[in-house]
PQR file with spaces between the fields and no chain letter, atoms N, CA, C, O and H, PARSE charges and radii, in Angstrom:
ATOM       1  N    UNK     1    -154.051  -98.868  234.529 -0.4000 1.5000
ATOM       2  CA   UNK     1    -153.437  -98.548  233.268 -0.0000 2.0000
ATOM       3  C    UNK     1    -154.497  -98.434  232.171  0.5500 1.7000
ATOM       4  O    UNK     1    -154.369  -97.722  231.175 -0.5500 1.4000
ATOM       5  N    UNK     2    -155.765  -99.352  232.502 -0.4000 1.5000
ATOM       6  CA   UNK     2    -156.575  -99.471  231.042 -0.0000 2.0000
ATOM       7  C    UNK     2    -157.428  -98.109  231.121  0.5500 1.7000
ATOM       8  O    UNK     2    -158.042  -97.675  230.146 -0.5500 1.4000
ATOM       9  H    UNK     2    -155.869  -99.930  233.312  0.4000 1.0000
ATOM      10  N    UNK     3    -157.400  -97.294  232.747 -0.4000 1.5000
ATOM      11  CA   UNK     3    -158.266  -96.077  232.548 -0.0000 2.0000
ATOM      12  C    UNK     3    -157.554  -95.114  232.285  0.5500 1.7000
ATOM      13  O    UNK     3    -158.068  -94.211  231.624 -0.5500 1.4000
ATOM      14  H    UNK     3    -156.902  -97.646  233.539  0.4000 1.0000
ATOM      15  N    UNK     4    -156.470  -95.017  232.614 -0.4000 1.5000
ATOM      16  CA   UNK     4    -155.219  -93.851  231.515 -0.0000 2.0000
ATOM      17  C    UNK     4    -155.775  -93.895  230.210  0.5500 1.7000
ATOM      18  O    UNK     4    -156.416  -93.028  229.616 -0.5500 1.4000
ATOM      19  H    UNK     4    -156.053  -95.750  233.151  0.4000 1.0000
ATOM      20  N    UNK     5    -155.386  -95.197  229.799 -0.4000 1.5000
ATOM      21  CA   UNK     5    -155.835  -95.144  227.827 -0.0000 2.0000
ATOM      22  C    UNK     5    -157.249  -94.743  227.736  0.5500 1.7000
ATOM      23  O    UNK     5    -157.666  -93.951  226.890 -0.5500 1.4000
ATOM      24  H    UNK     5    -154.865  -95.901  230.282  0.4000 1.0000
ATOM      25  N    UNK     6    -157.888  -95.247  228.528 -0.4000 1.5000
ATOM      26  CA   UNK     6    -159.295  -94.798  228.234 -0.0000 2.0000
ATOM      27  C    UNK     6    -159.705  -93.322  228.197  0.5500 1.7000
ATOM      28  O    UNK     6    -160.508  -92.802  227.423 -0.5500 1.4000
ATOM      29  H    UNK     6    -157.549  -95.890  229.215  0.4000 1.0000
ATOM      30  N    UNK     7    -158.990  -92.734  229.197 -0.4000 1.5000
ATOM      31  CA   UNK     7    -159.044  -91.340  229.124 -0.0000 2.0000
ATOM      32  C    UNK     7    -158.089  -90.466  228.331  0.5500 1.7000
ATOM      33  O    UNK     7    -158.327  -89.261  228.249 -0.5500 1.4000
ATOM      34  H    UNK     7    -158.338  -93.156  229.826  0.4000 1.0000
ATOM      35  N    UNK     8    -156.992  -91.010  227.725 -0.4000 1.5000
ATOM      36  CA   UNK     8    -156.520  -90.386  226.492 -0.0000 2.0000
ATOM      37  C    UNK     8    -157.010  -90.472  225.703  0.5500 1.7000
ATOM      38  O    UNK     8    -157.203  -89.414  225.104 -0.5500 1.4000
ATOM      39  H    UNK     8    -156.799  -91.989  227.792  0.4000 1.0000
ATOM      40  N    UNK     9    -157.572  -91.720  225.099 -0.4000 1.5000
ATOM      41  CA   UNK     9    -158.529  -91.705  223.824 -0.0000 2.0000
ATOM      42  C    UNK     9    -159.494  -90.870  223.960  0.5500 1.7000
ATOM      43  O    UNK     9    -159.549  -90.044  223.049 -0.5500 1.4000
ATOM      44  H    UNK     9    -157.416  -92.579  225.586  0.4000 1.0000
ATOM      45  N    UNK    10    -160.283  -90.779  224.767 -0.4000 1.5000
ATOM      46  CA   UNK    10    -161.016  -89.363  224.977 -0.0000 2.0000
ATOM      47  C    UNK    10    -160.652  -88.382  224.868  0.5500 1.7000
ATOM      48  O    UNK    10    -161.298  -87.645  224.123 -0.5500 1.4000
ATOM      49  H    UNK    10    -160.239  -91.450  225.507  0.4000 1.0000
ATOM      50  N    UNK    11    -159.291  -87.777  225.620 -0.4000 1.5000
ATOM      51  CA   UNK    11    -159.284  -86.609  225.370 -0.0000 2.0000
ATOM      52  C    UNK    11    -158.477  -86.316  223.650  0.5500 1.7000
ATOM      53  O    UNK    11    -158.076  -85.224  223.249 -0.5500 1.4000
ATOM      54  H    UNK    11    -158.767  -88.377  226.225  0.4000 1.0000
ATOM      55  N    UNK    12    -158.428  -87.489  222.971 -0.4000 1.5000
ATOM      56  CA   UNK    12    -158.029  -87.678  221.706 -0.0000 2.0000
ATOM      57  C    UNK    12    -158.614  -87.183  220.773  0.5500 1.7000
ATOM      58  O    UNK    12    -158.335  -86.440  219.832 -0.5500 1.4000
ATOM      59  H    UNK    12    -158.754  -88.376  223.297  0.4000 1.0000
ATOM      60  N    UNK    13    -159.902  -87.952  221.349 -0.4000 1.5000
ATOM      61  CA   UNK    13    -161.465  -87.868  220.471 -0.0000 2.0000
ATOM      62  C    UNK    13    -161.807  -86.634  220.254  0.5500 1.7000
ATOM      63  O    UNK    13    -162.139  -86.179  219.160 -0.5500 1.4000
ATOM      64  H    UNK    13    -160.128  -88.555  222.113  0.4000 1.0000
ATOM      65  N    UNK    14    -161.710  -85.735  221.808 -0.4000 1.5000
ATOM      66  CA   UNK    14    -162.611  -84.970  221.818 -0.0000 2.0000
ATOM      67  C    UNK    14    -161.875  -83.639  220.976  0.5500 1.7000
ATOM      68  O    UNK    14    -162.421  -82.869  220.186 -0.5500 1.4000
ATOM      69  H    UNK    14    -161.440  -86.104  222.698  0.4000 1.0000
ATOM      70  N    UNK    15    -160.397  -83.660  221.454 -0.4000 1.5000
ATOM      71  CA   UNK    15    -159.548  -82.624  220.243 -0.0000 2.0000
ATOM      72  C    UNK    15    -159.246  -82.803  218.879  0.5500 1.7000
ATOM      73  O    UNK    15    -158.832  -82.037  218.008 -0.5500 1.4000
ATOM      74  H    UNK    15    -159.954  -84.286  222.096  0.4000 1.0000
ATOM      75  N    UNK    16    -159.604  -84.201  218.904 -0.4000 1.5000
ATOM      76  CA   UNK    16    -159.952  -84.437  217.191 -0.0000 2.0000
ATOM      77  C    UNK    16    -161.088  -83.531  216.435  0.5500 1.7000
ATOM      78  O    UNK    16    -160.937  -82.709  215.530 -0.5500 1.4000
ATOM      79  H    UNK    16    -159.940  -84.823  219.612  0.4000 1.0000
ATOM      80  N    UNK    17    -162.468  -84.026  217.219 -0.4000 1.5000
ATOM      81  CA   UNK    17    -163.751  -83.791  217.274 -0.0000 2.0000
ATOM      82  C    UNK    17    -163.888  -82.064  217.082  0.5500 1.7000
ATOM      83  O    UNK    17    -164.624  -81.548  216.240 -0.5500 1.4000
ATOM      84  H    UNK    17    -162.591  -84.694  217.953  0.4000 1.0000
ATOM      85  N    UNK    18    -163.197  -81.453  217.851 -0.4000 1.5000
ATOM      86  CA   UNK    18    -163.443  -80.102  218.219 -0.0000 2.0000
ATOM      87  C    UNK    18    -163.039  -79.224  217.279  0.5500 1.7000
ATOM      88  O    UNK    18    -163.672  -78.234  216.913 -0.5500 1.4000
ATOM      89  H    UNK    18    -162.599  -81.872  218.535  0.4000 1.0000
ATOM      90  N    UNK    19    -161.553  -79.730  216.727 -0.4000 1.5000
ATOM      91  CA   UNK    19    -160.899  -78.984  215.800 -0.0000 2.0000
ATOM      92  C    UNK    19    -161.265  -79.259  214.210  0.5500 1.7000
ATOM      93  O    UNK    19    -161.401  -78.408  213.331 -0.5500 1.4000
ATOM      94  H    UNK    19    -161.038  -80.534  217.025  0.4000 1.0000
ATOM      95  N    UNK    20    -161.387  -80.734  214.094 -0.4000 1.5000
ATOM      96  CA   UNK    20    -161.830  -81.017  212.782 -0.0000 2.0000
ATOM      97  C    UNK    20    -163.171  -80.899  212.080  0.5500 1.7000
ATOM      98  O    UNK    20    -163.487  -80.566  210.938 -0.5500 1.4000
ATOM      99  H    UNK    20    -161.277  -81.425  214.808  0.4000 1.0000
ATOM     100  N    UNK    21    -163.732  -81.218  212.962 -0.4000 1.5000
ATOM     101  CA   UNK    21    -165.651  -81.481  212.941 -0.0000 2.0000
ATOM     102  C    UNK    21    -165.722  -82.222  212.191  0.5500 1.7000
ATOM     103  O    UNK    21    -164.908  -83.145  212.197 -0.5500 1.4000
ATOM     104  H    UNK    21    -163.475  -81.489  213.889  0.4000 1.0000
ATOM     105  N    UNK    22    -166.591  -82.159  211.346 -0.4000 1.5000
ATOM     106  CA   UNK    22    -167.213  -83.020  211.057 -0.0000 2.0000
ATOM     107  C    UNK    22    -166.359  -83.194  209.060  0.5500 1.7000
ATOM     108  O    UNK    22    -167.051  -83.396  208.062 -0.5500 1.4000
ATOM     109  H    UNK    22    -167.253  -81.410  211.342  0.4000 1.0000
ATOM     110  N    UNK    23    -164.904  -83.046  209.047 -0.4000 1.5000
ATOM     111  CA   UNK    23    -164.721  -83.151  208.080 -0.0000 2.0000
ATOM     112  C    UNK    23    -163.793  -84.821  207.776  0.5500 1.7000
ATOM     113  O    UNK    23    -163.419  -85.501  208.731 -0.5500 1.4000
ATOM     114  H    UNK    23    -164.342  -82.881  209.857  0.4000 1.0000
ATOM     115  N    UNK    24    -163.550  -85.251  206.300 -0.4000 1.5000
ATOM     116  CA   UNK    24    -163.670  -86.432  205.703 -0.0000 2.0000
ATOM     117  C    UNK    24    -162.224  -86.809  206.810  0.5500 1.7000
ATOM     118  O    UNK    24    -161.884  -87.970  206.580 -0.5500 1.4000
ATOM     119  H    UNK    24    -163.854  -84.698  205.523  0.4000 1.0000
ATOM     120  N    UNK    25    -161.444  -86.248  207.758 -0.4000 1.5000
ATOM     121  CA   UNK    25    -159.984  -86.608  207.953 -0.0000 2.0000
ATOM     122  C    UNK    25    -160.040  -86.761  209.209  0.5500 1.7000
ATOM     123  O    UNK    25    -158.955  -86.945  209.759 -0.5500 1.4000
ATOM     124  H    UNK    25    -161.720  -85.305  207.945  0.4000 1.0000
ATOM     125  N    UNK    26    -160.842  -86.749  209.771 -0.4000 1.5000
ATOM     126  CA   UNK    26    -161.321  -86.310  211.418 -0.0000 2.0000
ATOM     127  C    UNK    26    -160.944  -87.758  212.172  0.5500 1.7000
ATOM     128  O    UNK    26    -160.160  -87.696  213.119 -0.5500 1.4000
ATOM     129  H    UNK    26    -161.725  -86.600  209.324  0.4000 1.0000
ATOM     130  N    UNK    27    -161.420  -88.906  211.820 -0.4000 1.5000
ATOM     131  CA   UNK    27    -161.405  -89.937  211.920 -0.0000 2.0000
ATOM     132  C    UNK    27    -160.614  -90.977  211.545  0.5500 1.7000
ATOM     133  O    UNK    27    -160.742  -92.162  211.853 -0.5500 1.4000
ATOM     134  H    UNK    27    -162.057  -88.956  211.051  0.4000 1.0000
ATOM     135  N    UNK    28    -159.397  -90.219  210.535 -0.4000 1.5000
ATOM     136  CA   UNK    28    -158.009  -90.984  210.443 -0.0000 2.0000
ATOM     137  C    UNK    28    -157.184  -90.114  211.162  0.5500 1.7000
ATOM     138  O    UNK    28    -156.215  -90.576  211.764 -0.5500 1.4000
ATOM     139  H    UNK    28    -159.293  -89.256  210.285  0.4000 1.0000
ATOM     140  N    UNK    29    -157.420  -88.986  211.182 -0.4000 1.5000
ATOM     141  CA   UNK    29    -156.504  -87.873  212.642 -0.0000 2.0000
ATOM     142  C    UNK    29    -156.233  -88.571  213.953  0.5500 1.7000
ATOM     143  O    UNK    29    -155.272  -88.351  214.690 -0.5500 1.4000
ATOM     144  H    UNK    29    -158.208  -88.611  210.694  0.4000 1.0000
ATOM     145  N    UNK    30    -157.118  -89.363  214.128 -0.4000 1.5000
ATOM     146  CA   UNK    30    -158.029  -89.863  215.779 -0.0000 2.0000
ATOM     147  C    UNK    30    -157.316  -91.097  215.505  0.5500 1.7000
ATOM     148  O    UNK    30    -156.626  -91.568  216.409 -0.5500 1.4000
ATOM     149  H    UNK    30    -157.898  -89.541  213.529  0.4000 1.0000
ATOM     150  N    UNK    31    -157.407  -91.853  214.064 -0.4000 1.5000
ATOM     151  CA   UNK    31    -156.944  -93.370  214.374 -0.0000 2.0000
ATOM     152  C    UNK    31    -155.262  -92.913  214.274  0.5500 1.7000
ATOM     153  O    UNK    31    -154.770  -94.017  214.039 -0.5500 1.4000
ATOM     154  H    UNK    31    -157.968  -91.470  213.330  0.4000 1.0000
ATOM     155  N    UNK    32    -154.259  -92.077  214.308 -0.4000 1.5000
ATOM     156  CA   UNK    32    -152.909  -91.780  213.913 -0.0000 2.0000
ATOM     157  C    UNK    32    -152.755  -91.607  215.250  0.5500 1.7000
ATOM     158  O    UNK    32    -152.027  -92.347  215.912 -0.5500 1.4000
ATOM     159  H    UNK    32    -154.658  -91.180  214.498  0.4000 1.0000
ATOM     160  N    UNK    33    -153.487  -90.529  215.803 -0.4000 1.5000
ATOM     161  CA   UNK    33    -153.108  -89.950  216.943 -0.0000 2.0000
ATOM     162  C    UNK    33    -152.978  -90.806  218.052  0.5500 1.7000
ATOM     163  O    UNK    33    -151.968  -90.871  218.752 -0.5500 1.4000
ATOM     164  H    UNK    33    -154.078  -89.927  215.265  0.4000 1.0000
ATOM     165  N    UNK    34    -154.252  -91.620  218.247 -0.4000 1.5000
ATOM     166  CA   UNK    34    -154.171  -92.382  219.423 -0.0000 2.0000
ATOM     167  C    UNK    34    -153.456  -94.068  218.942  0.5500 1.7000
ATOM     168  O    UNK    34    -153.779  -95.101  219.529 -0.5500 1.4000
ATOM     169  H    UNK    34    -155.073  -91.567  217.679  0.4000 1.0000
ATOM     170  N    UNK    35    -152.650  -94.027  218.001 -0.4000 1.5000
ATOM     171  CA   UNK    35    -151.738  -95.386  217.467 -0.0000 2.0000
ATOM     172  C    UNK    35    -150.259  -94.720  217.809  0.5500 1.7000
ATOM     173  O    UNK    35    -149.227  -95.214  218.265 -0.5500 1.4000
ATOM     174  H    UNK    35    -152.387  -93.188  217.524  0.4000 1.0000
ATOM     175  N    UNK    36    -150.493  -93.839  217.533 -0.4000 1.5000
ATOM     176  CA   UNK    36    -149.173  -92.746  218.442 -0.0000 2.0000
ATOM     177  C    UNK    36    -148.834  -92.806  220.064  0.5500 1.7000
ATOM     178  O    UNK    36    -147.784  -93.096  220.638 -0.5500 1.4000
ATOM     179  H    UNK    36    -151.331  -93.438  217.163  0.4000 1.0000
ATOM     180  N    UNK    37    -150.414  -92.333  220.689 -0.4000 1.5000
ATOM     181  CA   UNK    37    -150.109  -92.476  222.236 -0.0000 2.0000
ATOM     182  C    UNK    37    -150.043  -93.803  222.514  0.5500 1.7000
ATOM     183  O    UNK    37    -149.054  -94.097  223.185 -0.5500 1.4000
ATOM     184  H    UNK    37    -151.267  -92.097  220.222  0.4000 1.0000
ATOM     185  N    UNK    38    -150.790  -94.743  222.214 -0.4000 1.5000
ATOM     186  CA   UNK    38    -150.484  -96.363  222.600 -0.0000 2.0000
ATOM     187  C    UNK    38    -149.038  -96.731  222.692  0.5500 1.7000
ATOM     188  O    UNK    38    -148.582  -97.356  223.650 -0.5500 1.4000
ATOM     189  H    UNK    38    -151.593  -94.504  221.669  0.4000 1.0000
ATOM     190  N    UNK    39    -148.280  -96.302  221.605 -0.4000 1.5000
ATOM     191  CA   UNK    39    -147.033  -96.623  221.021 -0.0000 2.0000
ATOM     192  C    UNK    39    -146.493  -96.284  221.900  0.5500 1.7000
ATOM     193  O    UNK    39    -145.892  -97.184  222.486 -0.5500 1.4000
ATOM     194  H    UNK    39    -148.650  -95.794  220.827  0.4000 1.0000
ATOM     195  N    UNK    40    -146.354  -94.597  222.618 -0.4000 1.5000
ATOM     196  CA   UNK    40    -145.495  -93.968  223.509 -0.0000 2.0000
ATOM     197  C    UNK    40    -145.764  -95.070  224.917  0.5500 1.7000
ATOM     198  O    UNK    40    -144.877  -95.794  225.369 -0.5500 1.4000
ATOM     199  H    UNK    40    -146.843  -93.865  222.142  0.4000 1.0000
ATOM     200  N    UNK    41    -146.675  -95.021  225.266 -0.4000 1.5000
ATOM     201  CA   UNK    41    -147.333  -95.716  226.418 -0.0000 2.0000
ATOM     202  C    UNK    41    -147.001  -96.810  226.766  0.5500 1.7000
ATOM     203  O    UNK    41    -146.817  -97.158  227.932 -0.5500 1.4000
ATOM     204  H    UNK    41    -147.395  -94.433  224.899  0.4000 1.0000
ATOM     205  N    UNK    42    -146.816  -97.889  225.194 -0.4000 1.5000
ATOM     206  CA   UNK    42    -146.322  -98.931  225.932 -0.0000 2.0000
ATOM     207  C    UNK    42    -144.443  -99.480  226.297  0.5500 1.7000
ATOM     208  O    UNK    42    -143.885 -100.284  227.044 -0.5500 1.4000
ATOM     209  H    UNK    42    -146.965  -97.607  224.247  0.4000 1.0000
ATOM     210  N    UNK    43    -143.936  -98.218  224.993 -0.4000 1.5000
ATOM     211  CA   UNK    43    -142.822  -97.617  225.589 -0.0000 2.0000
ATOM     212  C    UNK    43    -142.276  -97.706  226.490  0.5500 1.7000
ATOM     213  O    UNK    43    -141.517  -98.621  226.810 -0.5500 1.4000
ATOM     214  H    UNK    43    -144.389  -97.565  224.387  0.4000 1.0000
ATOM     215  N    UNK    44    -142.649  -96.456  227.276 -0.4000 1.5000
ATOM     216  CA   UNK    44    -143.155  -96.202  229.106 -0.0000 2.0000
ATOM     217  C    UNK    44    -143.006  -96.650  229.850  0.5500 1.7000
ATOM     218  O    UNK    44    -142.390  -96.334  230.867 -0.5500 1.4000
ATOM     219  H    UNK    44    -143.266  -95.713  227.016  0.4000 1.0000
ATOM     220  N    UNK    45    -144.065  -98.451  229.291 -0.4000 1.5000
ATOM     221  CA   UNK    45    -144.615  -99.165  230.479 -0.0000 2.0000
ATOM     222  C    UNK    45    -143.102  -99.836  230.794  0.5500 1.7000
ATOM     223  O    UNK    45    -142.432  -99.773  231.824 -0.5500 1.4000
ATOM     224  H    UNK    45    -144.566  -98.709  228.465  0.4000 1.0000
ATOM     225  N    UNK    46    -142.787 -100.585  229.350 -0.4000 1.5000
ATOM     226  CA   UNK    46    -141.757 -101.075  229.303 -0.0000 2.0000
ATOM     227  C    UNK    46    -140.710 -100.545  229.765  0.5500 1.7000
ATOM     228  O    UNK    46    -140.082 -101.316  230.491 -0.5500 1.4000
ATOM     229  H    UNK    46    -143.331 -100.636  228.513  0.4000 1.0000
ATOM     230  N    UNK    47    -140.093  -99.158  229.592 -0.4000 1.5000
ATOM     231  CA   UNK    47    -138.951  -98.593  230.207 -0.0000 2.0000
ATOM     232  C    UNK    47    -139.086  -98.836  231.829  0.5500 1.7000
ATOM     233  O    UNK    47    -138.075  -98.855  232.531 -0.5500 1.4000
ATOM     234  H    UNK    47    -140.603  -98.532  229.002  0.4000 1.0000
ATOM     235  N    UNK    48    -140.385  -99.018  232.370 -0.4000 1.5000
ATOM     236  CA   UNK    48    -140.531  -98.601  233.150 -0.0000 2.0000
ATOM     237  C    UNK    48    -140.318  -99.646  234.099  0.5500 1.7000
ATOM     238  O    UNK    48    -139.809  -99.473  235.206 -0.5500 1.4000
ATOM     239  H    UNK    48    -141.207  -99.002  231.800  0.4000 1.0000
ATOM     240  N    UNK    49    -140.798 -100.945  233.553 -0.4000 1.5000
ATOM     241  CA   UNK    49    -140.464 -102.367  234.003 -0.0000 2.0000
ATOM     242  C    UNK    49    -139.123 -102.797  234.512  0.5500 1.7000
ATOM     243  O    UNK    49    -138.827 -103.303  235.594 -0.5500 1.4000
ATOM     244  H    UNK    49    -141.212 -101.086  232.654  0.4000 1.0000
ATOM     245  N    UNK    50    -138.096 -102.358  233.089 -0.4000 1.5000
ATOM     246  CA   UNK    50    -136.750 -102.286  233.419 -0.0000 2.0000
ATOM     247  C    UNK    50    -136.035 -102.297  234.893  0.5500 1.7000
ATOM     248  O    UNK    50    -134.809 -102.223  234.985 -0.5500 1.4000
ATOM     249  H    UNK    50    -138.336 -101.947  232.210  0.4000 1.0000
């Protein structure tokens, strides 16, 4: 499970990274986005437990 997240945050990063560059929002994009997938994820885990 911890290399799923690990590899979403990457591929988080890197479409953050790619689209924004190097501008002032790039890096609260990235902290929204991946506070988003965590959220869904642990969701998930939980539905999933059920």
């Amino acid at each position: 499970m911890l290399v799923l997240i690990w590899f979403l945050v990457c591929i988080i990063f890197y479409l953050v990274q790619k689209t924004l560059g190097n501008s002032g929002h790039a890096l609260e994009v990235f902290a929204l986005l991946t506070a988003f997938v965590l959220f869904v994820i642990d969701r998930l885990s939980k539905k999933v437990k059920k």
